[in-house]
N, C-alpha and C positions, 0 to 999 in steps of 0.2 A: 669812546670804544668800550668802556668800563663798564660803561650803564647797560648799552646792548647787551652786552655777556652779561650782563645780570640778569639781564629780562629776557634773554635768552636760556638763562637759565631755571629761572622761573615758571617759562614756558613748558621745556621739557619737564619741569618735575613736577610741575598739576597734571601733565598728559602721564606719567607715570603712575600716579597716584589714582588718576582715575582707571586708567587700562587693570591696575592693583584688584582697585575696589571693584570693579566688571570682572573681573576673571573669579573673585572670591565668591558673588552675589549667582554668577552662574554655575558654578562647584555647587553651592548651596541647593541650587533651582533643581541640577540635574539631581545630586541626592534626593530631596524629594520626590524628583520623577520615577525615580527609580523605586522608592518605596512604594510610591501608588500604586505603581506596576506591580512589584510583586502581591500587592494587596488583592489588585482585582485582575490577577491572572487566575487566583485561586480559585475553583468548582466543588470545592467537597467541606469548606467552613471549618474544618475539625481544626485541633491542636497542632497538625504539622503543617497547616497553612499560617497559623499565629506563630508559628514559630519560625517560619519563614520568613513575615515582617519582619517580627522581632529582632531576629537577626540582621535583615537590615539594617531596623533602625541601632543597635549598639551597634555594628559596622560603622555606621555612618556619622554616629554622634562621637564616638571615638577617633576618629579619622579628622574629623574636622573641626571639631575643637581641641585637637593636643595633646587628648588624654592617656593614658594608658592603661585605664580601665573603663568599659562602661557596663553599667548591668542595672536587669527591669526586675522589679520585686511590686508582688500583687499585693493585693489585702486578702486575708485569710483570716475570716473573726479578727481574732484578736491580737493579729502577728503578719508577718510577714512572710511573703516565699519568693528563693531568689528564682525567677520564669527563665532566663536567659542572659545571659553575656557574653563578655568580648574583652581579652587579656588575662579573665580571672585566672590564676594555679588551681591546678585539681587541689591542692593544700587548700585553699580557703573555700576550694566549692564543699570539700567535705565538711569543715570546720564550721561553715553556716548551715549546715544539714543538719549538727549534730547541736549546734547552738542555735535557738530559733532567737528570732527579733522580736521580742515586745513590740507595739504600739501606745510608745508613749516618745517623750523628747528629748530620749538618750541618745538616740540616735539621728541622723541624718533624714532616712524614711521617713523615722518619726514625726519630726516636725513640718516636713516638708506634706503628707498626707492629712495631719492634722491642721495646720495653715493653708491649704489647698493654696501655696502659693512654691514660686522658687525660693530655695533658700543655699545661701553657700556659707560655709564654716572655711576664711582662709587657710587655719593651721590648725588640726584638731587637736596638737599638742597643747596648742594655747587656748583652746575652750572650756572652761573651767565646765559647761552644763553638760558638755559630749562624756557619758561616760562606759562607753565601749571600747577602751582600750585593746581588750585582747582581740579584738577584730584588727585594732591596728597596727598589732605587732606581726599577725599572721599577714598583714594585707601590706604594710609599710607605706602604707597611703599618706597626706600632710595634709592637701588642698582638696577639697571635694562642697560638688553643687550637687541640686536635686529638683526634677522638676515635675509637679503632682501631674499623673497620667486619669484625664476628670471623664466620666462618659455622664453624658445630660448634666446631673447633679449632685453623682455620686464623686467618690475619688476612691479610683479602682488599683491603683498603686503608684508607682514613682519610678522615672527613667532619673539613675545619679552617674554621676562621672566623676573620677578621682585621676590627680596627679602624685606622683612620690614625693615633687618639693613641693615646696613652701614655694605657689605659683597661682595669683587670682588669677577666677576668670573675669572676662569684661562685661558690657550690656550686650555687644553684639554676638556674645557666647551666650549666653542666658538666653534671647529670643532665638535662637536659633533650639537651646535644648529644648524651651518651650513648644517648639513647632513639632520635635519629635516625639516630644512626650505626648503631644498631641493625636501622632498618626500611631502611636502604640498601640493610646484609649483607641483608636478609631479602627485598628485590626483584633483590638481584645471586643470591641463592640459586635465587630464582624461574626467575630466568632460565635458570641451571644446568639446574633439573629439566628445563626443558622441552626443555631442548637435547640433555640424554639421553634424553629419549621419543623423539626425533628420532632417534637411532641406534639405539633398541631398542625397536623395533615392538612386538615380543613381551609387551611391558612396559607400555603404555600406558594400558591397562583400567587398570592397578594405580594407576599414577602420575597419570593423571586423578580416580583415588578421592582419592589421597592432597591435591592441592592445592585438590581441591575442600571437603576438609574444613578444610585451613588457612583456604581461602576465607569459611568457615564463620565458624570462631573468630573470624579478621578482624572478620566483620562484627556477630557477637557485642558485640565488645568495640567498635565503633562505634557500636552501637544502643542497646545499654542501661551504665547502668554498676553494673546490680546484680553486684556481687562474686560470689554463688553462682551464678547462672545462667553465667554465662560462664564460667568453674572447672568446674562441670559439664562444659558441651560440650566442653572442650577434655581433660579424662579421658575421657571416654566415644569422643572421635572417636582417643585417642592407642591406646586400647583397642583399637578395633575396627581401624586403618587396622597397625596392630604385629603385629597377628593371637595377641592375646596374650588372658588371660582375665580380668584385671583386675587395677585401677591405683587410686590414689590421687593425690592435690597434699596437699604439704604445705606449712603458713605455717611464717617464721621467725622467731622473739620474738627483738630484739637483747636486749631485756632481762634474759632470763631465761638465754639460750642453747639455749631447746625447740623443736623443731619438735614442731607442732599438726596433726595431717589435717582439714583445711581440708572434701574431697568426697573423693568416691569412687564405682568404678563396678566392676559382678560383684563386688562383695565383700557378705560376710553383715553383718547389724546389728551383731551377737554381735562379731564380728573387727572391724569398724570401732569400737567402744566400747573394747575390749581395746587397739586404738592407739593412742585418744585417752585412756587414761587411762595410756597406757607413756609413760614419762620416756626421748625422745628426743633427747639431747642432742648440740649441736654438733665437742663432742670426744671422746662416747665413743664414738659409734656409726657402723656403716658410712656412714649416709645423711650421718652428719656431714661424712666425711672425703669422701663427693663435692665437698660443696660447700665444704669447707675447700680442695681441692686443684682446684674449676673445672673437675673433669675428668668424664664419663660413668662409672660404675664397672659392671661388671655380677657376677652371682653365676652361673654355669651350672647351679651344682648344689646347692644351700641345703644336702644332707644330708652333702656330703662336705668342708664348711668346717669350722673344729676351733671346736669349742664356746668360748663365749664368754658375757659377761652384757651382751651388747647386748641391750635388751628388744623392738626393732623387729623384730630378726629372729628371736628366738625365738616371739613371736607368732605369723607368718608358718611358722614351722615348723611351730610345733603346731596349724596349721590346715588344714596340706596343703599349701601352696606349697612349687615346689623349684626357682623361677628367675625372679633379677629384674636389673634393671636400674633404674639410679638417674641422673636427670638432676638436676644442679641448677641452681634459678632464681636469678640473679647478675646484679647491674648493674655498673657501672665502679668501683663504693666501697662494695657491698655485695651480703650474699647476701639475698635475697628468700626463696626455697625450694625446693623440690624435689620432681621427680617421678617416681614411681615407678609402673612397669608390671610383672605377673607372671604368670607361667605355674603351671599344676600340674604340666607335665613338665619334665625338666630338656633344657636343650641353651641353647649359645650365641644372643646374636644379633646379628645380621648388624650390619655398618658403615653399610648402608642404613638400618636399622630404628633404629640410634641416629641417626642424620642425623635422621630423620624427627621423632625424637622428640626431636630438637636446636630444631626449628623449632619445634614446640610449645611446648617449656621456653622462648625467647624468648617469645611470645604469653602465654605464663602469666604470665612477669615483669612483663610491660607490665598486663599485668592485674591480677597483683595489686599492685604500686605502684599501679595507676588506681583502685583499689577502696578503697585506702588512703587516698586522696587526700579520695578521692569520700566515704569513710565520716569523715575526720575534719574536713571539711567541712560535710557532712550533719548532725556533730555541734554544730558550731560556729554554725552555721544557727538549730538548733532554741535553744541557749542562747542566742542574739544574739534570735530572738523569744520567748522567754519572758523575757528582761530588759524586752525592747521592753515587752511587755505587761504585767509588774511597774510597771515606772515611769510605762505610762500609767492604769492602776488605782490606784495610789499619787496623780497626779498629779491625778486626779479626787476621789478620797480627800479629799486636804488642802483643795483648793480649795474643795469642800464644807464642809470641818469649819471652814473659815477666814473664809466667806462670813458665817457666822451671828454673830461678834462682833465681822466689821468694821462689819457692817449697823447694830450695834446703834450702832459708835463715827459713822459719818457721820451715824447717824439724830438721837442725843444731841447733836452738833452744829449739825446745822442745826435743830432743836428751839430749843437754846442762841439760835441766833443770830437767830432770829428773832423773839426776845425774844417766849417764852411764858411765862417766870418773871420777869420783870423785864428792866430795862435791861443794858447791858452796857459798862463805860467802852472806849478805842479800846484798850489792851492787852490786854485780855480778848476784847474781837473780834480783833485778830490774832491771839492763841495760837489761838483756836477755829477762824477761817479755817486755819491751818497745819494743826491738827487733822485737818480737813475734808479738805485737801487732800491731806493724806498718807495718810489712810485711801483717800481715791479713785483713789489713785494706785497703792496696792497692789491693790485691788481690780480696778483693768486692768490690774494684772500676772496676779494668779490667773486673770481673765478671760482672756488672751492664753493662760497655760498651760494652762488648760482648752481653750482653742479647739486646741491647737495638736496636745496627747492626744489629742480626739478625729480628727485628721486622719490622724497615726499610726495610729491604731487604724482607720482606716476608716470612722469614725460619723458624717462632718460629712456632714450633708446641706442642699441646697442649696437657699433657697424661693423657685424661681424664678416672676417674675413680669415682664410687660411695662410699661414707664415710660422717661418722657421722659431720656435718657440728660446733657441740658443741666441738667437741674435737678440732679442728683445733683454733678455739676460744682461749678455755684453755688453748691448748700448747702456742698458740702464750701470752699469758697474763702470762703465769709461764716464760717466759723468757725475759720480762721486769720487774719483781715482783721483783728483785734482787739492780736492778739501783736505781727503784720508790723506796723502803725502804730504801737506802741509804739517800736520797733527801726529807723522809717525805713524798711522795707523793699517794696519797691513791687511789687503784685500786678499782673499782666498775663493774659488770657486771650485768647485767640485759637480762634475756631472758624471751621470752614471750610461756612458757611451753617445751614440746623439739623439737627441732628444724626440728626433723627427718635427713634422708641426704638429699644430696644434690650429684648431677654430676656436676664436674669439675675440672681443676686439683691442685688434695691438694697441692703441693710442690708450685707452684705459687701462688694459693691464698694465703696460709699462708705466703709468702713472701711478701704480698702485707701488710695482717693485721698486720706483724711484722715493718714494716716500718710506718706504720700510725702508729701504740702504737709506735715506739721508737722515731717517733717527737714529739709526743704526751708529753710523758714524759722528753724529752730533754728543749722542749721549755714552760715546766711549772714551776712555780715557788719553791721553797723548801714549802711546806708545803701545796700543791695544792691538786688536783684532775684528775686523769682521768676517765668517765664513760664509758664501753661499751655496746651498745643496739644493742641483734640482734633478730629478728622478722622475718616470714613470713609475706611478700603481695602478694596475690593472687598466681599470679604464679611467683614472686619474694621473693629472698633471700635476704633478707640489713642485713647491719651493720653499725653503726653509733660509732667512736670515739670521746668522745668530752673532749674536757679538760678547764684548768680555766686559761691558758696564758694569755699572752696581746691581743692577736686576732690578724689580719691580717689585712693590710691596704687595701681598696676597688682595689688601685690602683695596687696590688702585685697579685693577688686572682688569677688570670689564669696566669702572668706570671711565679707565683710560679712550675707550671705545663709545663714547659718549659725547654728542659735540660740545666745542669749547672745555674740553676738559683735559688735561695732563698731568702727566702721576710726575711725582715727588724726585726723580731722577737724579737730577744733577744743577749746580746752581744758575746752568745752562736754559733749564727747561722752560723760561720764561718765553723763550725762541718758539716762531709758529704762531699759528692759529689757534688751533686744540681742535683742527676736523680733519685732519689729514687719516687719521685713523678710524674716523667715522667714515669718511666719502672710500675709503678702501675696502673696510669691510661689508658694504652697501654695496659696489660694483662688483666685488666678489660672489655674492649673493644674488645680484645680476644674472650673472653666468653660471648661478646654480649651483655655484661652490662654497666653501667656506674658506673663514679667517681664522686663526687662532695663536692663542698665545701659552707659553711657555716660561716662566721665570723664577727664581731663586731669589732671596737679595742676599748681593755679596756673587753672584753666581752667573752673571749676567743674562741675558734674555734671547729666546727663540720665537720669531714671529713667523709664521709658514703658514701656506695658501694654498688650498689644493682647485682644480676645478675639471668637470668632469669632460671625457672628451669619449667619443663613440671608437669604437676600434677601427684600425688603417693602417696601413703598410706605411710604415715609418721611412722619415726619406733622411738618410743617415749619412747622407754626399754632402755633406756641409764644409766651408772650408774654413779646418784647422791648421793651416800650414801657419808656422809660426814667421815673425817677424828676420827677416834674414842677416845674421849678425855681418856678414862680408858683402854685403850690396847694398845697394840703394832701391828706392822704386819709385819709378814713374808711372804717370797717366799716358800712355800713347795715344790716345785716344785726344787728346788735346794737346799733341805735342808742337804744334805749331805757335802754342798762342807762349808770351813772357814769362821766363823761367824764375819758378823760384825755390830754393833750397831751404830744406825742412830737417834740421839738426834735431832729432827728438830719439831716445832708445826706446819708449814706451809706445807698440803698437798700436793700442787703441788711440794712444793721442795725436800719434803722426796723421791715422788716420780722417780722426774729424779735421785737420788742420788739413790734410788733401781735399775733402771733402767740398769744404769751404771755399778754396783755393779755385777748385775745380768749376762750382757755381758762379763765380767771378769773371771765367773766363780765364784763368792761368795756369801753366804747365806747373804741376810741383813733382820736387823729385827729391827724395828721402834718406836720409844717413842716419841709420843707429848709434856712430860713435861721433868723436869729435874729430878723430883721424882720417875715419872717412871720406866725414864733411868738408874738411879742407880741402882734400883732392878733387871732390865735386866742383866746389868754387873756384877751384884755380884752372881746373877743367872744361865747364862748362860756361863760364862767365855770367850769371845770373843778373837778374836785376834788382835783389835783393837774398836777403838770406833773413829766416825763421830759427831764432836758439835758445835750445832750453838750456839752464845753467847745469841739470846735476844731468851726468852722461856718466859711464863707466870709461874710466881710464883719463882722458885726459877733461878737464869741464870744463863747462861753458866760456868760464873767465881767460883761462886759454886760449881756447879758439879764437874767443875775440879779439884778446893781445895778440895771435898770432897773425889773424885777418888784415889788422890795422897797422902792423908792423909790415906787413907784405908791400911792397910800393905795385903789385898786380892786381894785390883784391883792399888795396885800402879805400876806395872810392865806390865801395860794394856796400849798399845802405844793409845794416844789423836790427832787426826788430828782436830783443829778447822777450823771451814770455818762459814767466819761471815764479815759481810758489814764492822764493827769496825778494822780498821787498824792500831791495837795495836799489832803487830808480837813480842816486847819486852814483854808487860806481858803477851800475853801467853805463851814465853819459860819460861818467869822469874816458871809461876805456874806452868810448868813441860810436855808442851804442849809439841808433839815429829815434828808436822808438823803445818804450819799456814796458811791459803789459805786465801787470801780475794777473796770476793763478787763483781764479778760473776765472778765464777770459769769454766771451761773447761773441759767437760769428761774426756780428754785425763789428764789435770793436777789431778784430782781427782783421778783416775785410775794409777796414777805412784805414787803420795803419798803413797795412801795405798797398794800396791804391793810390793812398797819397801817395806812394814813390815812385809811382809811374809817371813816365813823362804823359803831356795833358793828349798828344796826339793817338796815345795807344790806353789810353783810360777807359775800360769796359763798359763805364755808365756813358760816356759820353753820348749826348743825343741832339745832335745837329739838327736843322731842320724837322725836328719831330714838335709836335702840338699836343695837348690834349682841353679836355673838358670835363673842369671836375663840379660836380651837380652834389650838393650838401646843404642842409639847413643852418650847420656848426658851422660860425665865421674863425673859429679856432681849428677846427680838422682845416679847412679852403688852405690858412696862412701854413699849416704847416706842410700839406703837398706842395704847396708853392715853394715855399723854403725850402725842399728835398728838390723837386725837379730844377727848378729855375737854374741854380748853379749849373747844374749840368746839360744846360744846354736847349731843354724844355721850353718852347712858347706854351705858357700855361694862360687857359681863361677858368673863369672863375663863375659858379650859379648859385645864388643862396637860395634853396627851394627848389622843386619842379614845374613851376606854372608858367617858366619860359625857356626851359633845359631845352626841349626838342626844336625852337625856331634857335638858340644861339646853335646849335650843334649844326643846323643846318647851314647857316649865316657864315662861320668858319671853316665844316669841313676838319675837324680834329681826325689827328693820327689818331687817337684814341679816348675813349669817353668812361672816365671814373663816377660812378656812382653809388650813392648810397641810397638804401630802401625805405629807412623810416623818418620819412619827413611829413610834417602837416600839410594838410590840403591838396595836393598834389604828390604821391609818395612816390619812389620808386619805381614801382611796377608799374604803374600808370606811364611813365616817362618812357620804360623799355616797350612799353604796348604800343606807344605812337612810335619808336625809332623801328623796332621788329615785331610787326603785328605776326608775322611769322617766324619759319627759321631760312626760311631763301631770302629775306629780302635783304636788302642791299644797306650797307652804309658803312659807319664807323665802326671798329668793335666796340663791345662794352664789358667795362671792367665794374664788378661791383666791390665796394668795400665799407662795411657796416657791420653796426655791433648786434644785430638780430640774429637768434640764433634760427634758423633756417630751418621749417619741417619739413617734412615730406613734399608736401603740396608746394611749397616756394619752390624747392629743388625742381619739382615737374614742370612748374611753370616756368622758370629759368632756363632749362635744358634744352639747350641747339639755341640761343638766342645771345646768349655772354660766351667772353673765353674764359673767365674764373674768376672766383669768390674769394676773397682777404677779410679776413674778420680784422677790426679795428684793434682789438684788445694785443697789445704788445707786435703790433705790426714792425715786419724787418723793411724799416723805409730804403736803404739801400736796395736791399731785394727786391722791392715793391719797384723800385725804378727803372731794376733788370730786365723785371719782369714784364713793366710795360713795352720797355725798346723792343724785347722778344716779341711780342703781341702787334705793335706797330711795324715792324719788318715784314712779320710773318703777314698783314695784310697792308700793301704796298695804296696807298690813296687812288684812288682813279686818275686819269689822265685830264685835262683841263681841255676841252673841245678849242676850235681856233677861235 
C-alpha cells in the first residue's frame, strides 16, 4: 500500500509540475501576444506608438520576472537616455536626468550594450567593477540584469530589471528578458521605418507593403501557435516584400548540429526534398557560418564562388539559383535558425532588403522558440493525459477485481457471526469483528478510489433529486453521535429556522457531511466539541463543521486537499485513506459549489461547503417535535408483527434502531428512561428488549438487574448495545446478547432474530427456490451460505451459457444474477429470460459489482425487480428482500 501512495504520489506531483510549467509558458505566450498587438495596432509610427510598446514591454517584463523595476535606456552618442519605465520614483527619474550615463562598464547599460550580450550583476554591492553607486543609493536596487535591445547589427539600447535584494535571476528569466528586449528593438525599429516614410515620400507604397506584412507575421504568431502556419507566412511575406523568388526557414538541432528546412515558398518539391535530405551542418556550411558568426551573409553570384562540398549550396546550384542571402535566427544563448531568400539572377542586395529581412529573422526566432514551447508542451499534455487515463482504467481495473473477494471476506463474516454454524466464544467474535472491519474498511478505500477515477475521468454523474436539506444533516450527525459519546465529545447543531430543501444529490452530499463530522470527531480531543451550522445565503446552501482540535498548520491547509495526503493533526492521523477530502471537495465542485477551510493551530478548524441552489419557497413543515420524555413510540403501522422494546434517551438512535427493526418485520416500541422501559415490559410482554446502558436517571445496569430480578420479565431475552465495553458484566447480569457502540443494522438485526422462535423468523423461506447465475464460485458459496439456512432451495450457475435452460428446467422463485461474466454475460441471459417487459417467467434479481450507466439502467428497466451492488451487500436484507420479490410473484400453477 506504501508504494501505491508513492507512486501515487509521484503522479500527482509531475501532473503539477507540468499544469506549473504550462500555465507559466502561456502567461509568457500571452505577454508577447499582447505586445505584438499593441505594436501593430499602431497607424501613425511616431513616439506615442513606441511608447506604447514600451510600456508594455516594462509592464510585462516586470510582472513576470519579479522585479520591481524595469526600464529601456537607448544609445545616445555617447551615453545613455532613460526611453521609459515601470516602478521607477520621480526621485531617480529626475536624478538620471540630471546625471547622464557614460558608455562605458561602470555601469550595467554599459556593459550589457557594449557586449551586445545579457549580463546580470547579482549584488552591485559586491562588484568591485560597478561604480555607480549614487544611482544606488537613490535607486536601492542589489540584483539587476540587462538585455542589449540589437536592430539588424546595431545595439540601439538595453531593456534592465532590478530587484532591492540580493535575488538572481535564472536562465529561464534571461531568455525570457531576451525576447522583450527583443520586441523593444523591434517597435524602436518600427518607429525608424516610419520616420523614413516620412522623408521619402517616394517610398511609401513600398514601406507600407513592407510593415504591413511584419504586421501580418505579428499577428500570426499571436493567433495561432501552430508552428507551420506561421513559418509559412513569414517565408512567403519575406519572399514577396525582398522581391526575391524564393526562400526557405531553416530549424536548428543543438543536437545534432543540422539545420532541417522547416517550409518553404517558390521552391520545387524536387529541390525542397534534395535540402531536407542534404546534411547541413553548423560548421561546414555557408548558412552555418551566418549563424556562427550572427552576421547576414549574402552570395551575389552562386556561379562565381570557388567550388566547395557544402551540400546546401550545390543544391541550390544545380537547380538554377544564382543569389542568396542568409539571415540567421539567434537568441541571446543561442542559434534558433536561419533564413534564407534567393534569386535566379545574380546581383547584390540592398542594406534595406537585409534590414527588412532582419526584422523577419527576429519574428521567425520568436516563433520558432514559441513553436518549440508550444510543441513540447503539447507533447507533455498528451502524455500527462494518457497517464491520467492509464491509471484511472487501472484504477477501475483493480477496484473491480478486488471488490469480488473482499465481498466474499465481509460476507463470510458476518455469515460467521451471526452464528449460522454454530456459536462463537468472545475471541473468535473479536478476531471476526476485526475481520469484518478491515475488510469494510478497504472496501471504502476502493470505493473512494473508484469514486475518485471516475471524477478524473469525467464519468461521475450526479442523481440529482429534491429533499429536505435538515434531514440529510441529522442523519449524517446520528451516525457519528456514537463514536463522539464514546470520546466525550459533544455534538452541537445550529440551524437558522428550516432549511427548506434543497436539489442535489443526497447520497453524495451526505457522503461528503459524513466525512467532514467523522475528521471532525476523530481529530478532536476526548472531551472537545464539534459545532454544526447550516444556513441559507441568498441563493446558497452552507454548512459550516467546526470543531476544538489542534487546528491545522497554514502550511498543510490545501495540501490536506490533495489525494493521499493528511496534515499533521494528531498522533491519530495516520487513520483513513488521505482522499476523503479530495473526493469531497470534487463533488462539491460537482454541484457548482465550493469547499473550504478555515484554521488556526492551537484554535481548532472550520470546514464549510456551500452549494448554489435557484430560489423556492422554502418548505419549512419539517418535523421537529422532540423525542417525548413521558412516552413511548411505536410503529402502528406494523403493530401486528413481534414486539420489541427499545430502552434508548437519544432520539436519533432509538430511531435508526426502529428503523431497522421495522425493515425486519418487527413492532418496536420506544422508552426514553429506564423507568419507563420497565413498565413497557412488564406491560406489553415483548419478545425481547434493546438497552442502552447510560439513560438519565436510573441506567441500564438497573434495568437489567431489575428485569432479571422480576420473576414476570426474567425470561425476556436483554440485547445491550452501549459505547461501554463491559461484554462480562452484562452476561454476568443476565444480558442474552452484548453489541458495543457503533453497532451495524445487519449486526442488530441478527442478534435479535436470533431470538425469535424459528416459526415467526422474518427471513424464513419455506418452499421458495432460486437461481443464482455468477462466474465467482466464491460470491455462488456465499448466497448459498445466506439463503440455505433459511430455508432456500438454492441451484447454483457458474457462467451464463446454460443459466436460461437451468431456470427453465426448475422454474425458481426467483433468479439472482450478475452482469459481468465472460462469454455469455448478463444481459445476454436477461435478453433470452425477458426479450421484453410483458413476458412471462421468474423475476430477476441482479447483483454485481458494475457500476451501471445510463444505458444499462435503460436496458434493465421493466425487465428485473432491482439492482444490489455487491460491494458491502446487507446479505440479511438481500434475503428479505428476495422473500419480498418471490411472494410478490407467486409461481404459476402446475397444469394437471
Amino acid at each position: 500500500m506504501s508504494g501505491f501512495m508513492e507512486a501515487g504520489d509521484e503522479t500527482v506531483e509531475g501532473a503539477h509540475g507540468l499544469a506549473d510549467r504550462l500555465a507559466t509558458t502561456q502567461e509568457q505566450l500571452r505577454a508577447t501576444s499582447d505586445i505584438l498587438k499593441v505594436l501593430t495596432a499602431s497607424t501613425t509610427g511616431g513616439a506615442a506608438s513606441r511608447d506604447e510598446v514600451f510600456d508594455a514591454v516594462v509592464d510585462s517584463a516586470r510582472r513576470l520576472l519579479g522585479a520591481q523595476v524595469a526600464q529601456i535606456y537607448l544609445v545616445q552618442a555617447d551615453s545613455y537616455v532613460l526611453a521609459r519605465s515601470s516602478g521607477l520614483t520621480p526621485e531617480f527619474v529626475d536624478f538620471v536626468s540630471q546625471h547622464p550615463i557614460v558608455r562605458d562598464r561602470a555601469t550595467l547599460v554599459g556593459r550589457v550594450t557594449i557586449d551586445r550580450r545579457v549580463h546580470q550583476i547579482e549584488d552591485v554591492l559586491a562588484d568591485p567593477d560597478y561604480r555607480r553607486t549614487d544611482f544606488q543609493r537613490v535607486g536601492g536596487y542589489r540584483t539587476m540584469m540587462g538585455a542589449p535591445m540589437v536592430v539588424g547589427d546595431q545595439v540601439v539600447g538595453a531593456l534592465n530589471v532590478w530587484r532591492t535584494q540580493v535575488a538572481p535571476f535564472d536562465d529561464a528569466a534571461e531568455q525570457l528578458l531576451s525576447t522583450f528586449a527583443e520586441q523593444a528593438a523591434l517597435a524602436l525599429r518600427h518607429v525608424e521605418l516610419f520616420s523614413a516614410l516620412e522623408s521619402r515620400s517616394a517610398e511609401l507604397a513600398r514601406k507600407v507593403d513592407q510593415l504591413e506584412a511584419l504586421a501580418e507575421v505579428g499577428e500570426a504568431i499571436s493567433s495561432t501557435l501552430v508552428a507551420d502556419e506561421v513559418l509559412t507566412t513569414i517565408v512567403s511575406h519575406a519572399v514577396q516584400l525582398s522581391d526575391t523568388d524564393g526562400g526557405s526557414l531553416m530549424e536548428f538541432d543543438e543536437a545534432t548540429g543540422l539545420f532541417r528546412v522547416r517550409t518553404a515558398y517558390g521552391t520545387s518539391e524536387d529541390v525542397i526534398g534534395s535540402l531536407r535530405s542534404a546534411e547541413i551542418h553548423i560548421d561546414r556550411t555557408w548558412v552555418g557560418r551566418a549563424a556562427r558568426s550572427r552576421e547576414v551573409l549574402q552570395i551575389p553570384d552562386l556561379d562565381a564562388e570557388p567550388a566547395s562540398d557544402d551540400p546546401h549550396l550545390a543544391v541550390l546550384r544545380d537547380s538554377g539559383w544564382r543569389s542568396l542571402v542568409a539571415i540567421p535566427l539567434v537568441r541571446p544563448d543561442r542559434v534558433v535558425g536561419a533564413l534564407v531568400v534567393r534569386r535566379k539572377t545574380t546581383g547584390s542586395f540592398s542594406d534595406e532588403t537585409c534590414e527588412l529581412l532582419a526584422a523577419f529573422a527576429s519574428q521567425s526566432a520568436v516563433a520558432l522558440t514559441n513553436a518549440r514551447l508550444y510543441q513540447q508542451l503539447e507533447r507533455q499534455s498528451v502524455e500527462l493525459a494518457q497517464a491520467s487515463r492509464h491509471k484511472s482504467e487501472f484504477l477501475a481495473s483493480m477496484s473491480h477485481e478486488l471488490r469480488t473477494p473482499l465481498n466474499a471476506v465481509i460476507g463470510f463474516s458476518e455469515v460467521l457471526l451471526e452464528r449460522m454454524f454454530g456459536e462463537l466464544n468472545e475471541r473468535q467474535e473479536d478476531y471476526l469483528q476485526d475481520i469484518l472491519a478491515a475488510g469494510r474498511h478497504l472496501l471504502a478505500l476502493l470505493g473512494d478510489i473508484l469514486d475518485l477515477s471516475k471524477i478524473e475521468a469525467g464519468r461521475m454523474e450526479l442523481d440529482l433529486t429534491t429533499f429536505p436539506i435538515d434531514d440529510v444533516v441529522v442523519q449524517a450527525l446520528s451516525l457519528v453521535r456514537e463514536r463522539a459519546a464514546l470520546h466525550g465529545i459533544r455534538l452541537t447543531l445550529e440551524t437558522d429556522g428550516g432549511l427548506g430543501t434543497v436539489t442535489a444529490d443526497e447520497l453524495r452530499l451526505k457522503q461528503v457531511l459524513l466525512n467532514l463530522l467523522s475528521n471532525a470527531v476523530k481529530f478532536t480531543p476526548d472531551g472537545g466539541s464539534v459545532d454544526v451550522r447550516a444556513w441559507r445565503d441568498g441563493q446558497e446552501v452552507a454548512i459550516t463543521v467546526t470543531d476544538t482540535g489542534i487546528g491545522i498548520d497554514p502550511a498543510d491547509q490545501e495540501r490536506i486537499f490533495d489525494s493521499f495526503q493528511q496534515g499533521e493533526r494528531s498522533a491519530s492521523s495516520s487513520e483513513g485513506t488521505g482522499l476523503g477530502l479530495t473526493l469531497s471537495r470534487r463533488i462539491v465542485e460537482l454541484h457548482g459549489g465550493r469547499l473550504w477551510l478555515t484554521s488556526s493551530p492551537g484554535e481548532g478548524s472550520t470546514f464549510g461547503l456551500s452549494i448554489p441552489q435557484a430560489s423556492a419557497e422554502l418548505n419549512t413543515e419539517l418535523n421537529t417535535e422532540p423525542y417525548p420524555e413521558d412516552a413511548g413510540w411505536t410503529d402502528e403501522d406494523l403493530a401486528s408483527g413481534p414486539t420489541v422494546v427499545v430502552i434508548e434517551d437519544d432520539l436519533r438512535s432509538a430511531e435508526l434502531v426502529g428503523l431497522h427493526l421495522r425493515a425486519a418485520g418487527l413492532r418496536a416500541v420506544g422508552a426514553p428512561s429506564g423507568e419507563l422501559g420497565l413498565e413497557l415490559v412488564r406491560t406489553m410482554d415483548p419478545f425481547a428488549v434493546i438497552l442502552d446502558i447510560h439513560l438519565p436517571g436510573m441506567d441500564g445496569w438497573e434495568v437489567l438487574t431489575a428485569l432479571k430480578s422480576d420473576p414476570a420479565t426474567a425470561a425476556v431475552p436483554v440485547v445491550v448495545v452501549s459505547v461501554e465495553p463491559e461484554r462480562g458484566r452484562g452476561f454476568a447480569l443476565g444480558a442474552t446478547e452484548y453489541l458495543v457502540k457503533p453497532v451495524s443494522g445487519d449486526h442488530l438485526l441478527a442478534a435479535v432474530t436470533r431470538l425469535l422462535p424459528p416459526t415467526t423468523a422474518p427471513d424464513a423461506a419455506a418452499g421458495l427456490s432460486v437461481v443464482v447465475v455468477d462466474d465467482d464460485p466464491l460470491a455462488l458459496k456465499l448466497v448459498r451460505s445466506t439463503l440455505e439456512p433459511l430455508g432456500w432451495e438454492v441451484h447454483t450457475c457458474e457462467g451464463g451459457q446454460r443459466a436460461a435452460d437451468l431456470v427453465r428446467a426448475v422454474s425458481p422463485s426467483v433468479v439472482v444474477m450478475d452482469l459481468l461474466m465472460p462469454q455469455v454475460d448478463g444481459f445476454a441471459v436477461i435478453d433470452e429470460l425477458r426479450p421484453d417487459r410483458d413476458s412471462d417467467g421468474p423475476p430477476i434479481v441482479v447483483l454485481t459489482a458494475k457500476t451501471l450507466t445510463s444505458q444499462d439502467r435503460s436496458r434493465l428497466e421493466g425487465r428485473i425487480a432491482f439492482v444490489a451492488e455487491k460491494a458491502g451487500i446487507d446479505l440479511p436484507g438481500l434475503a428479505r428482500r428476495l422473500a419480498a420479490v418471490a411472494a410478490a410473484h407467486p409461481a404459476p400453477e402446475e397444469g394437471p
